[in-house]
C-alpha positions as CSV (number, residue, x, y, z in Angstrom):
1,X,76.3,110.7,83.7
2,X,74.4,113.7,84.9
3,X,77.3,116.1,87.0
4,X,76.0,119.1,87.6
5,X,77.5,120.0,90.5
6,X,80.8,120.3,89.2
7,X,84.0,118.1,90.0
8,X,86.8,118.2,92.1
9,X,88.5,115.0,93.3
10,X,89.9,113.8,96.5
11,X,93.4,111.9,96.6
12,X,93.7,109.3,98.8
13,X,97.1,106.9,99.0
14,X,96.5,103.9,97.4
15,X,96.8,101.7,100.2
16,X,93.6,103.0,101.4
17,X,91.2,102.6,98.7
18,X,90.0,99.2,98.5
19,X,89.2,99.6,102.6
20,X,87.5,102.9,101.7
21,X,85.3,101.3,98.4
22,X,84.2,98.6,100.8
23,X,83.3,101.1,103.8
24,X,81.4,103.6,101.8
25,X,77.8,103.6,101.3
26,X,77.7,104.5,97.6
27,X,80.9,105.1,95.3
28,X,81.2,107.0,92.7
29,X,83.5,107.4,90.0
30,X,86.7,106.5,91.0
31,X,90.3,106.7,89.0
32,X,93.5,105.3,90.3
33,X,97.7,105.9,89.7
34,X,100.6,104.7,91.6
35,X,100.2,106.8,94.1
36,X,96.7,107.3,94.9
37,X,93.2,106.7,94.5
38,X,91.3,109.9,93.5
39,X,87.6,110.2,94.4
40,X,85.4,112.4,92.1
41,X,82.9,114.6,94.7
42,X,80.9,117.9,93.9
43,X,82.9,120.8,94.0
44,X,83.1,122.8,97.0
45,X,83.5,119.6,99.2
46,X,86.6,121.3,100.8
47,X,84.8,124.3,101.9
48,X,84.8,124.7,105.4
49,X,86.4,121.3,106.2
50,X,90.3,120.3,106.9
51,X,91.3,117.9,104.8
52,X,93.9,115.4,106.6
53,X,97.6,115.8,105.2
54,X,97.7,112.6,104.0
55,X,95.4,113.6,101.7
56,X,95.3,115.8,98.3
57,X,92.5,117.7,97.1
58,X,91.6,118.6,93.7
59,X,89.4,121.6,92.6
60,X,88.5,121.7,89.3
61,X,88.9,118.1,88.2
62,X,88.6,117.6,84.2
63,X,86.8,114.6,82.7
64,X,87.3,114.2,79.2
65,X,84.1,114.0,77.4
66,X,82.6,111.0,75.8
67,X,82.3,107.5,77.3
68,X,82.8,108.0,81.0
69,X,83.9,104.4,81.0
70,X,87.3,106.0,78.8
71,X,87.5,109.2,80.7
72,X,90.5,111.1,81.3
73,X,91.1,113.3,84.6
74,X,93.4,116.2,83.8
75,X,94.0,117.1,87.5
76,X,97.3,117.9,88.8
77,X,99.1,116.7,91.7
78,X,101.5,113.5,92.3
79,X,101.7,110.6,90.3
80,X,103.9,108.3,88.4
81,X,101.5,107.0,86.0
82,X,98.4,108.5,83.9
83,X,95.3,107.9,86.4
84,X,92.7,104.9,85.0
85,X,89.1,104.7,86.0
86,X,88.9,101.8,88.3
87,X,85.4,102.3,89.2
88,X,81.8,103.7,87.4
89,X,79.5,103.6,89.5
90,X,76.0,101.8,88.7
91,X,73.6,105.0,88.9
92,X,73.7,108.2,86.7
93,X,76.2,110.4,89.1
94,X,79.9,110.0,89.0
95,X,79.5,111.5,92.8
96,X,80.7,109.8,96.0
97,X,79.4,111.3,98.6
98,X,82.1,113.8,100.3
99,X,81.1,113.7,103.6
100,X,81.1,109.9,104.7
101,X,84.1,109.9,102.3
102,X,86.1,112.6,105.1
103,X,85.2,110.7,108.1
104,X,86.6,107.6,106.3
105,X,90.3,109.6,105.6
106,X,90.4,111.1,109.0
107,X,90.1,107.8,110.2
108,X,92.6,106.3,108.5
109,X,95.1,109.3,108.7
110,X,94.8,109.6,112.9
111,X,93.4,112.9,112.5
112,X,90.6,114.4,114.0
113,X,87.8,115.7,111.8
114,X,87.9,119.7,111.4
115,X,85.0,121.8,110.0
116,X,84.0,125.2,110.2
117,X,80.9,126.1,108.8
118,X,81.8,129.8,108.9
119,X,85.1,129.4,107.1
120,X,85.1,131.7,103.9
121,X,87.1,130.7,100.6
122,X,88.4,127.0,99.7
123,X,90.5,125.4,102.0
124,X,93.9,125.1,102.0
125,X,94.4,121.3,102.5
126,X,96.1,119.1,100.0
């Protein structure tokens, strides 16, 4: 898979996910643990917007090299269990797209989406 944007991951509970997949129009790589389903997007996808709460974000997601299909995210953030991939997506980018991805969370987590194109840094969210 061709990733040269980087990766960071969004967390999104788990209860979510399978609404989400079936909402989005293209899914990337996506891993799953007890708590949450965590969405691999180009780095920088926090920059500038507000994440909702519900959500976590992760800059600087590791995937361990080899077959992406065996792949292990070395993130941190909650979870019970070692996150699986659950989904590879059919293309050559492990990438879902961040920004259809953001409207789909607010939604889901009552909260309005926030963005500032003039925000400097990472956000805080997550």
């Amino acid at each position: 898979m061709i990733a040269s944007l980087g990766y960071d991951a969004v967390g999104i509970p788990r209860e979510h996910g399978e609404r989400i997949k079936r909402s989005l129009p293209r899914v990337g790589c996506v891993f799953a643990d007890d708590l949450r389903w965590w969405w691999i997007v180009p780095s920088g996808s926090d920059i500038g917007v507000t994440w909702p709460p519900s959500t976590s974000y992760a800059v600087d997601a590791r995937l361990g090299f080899g077959d992406p299909a065996s792949a292990d995210p070395s993130w941190s953030g909650p979870r019970n269990g070692q996150p699986l991939l659950i989904h590879r997506p059919d293309g050559d980018s492990p990438y879902t797209p961040p920004i259809p991805l953001y409207f789909l969370a607010c939604r889901l987590a009552g909260s309005p989406p926030h963005w500032s194109p003039d925000t400097p840094g990472r956000s805080s969210s997550g």
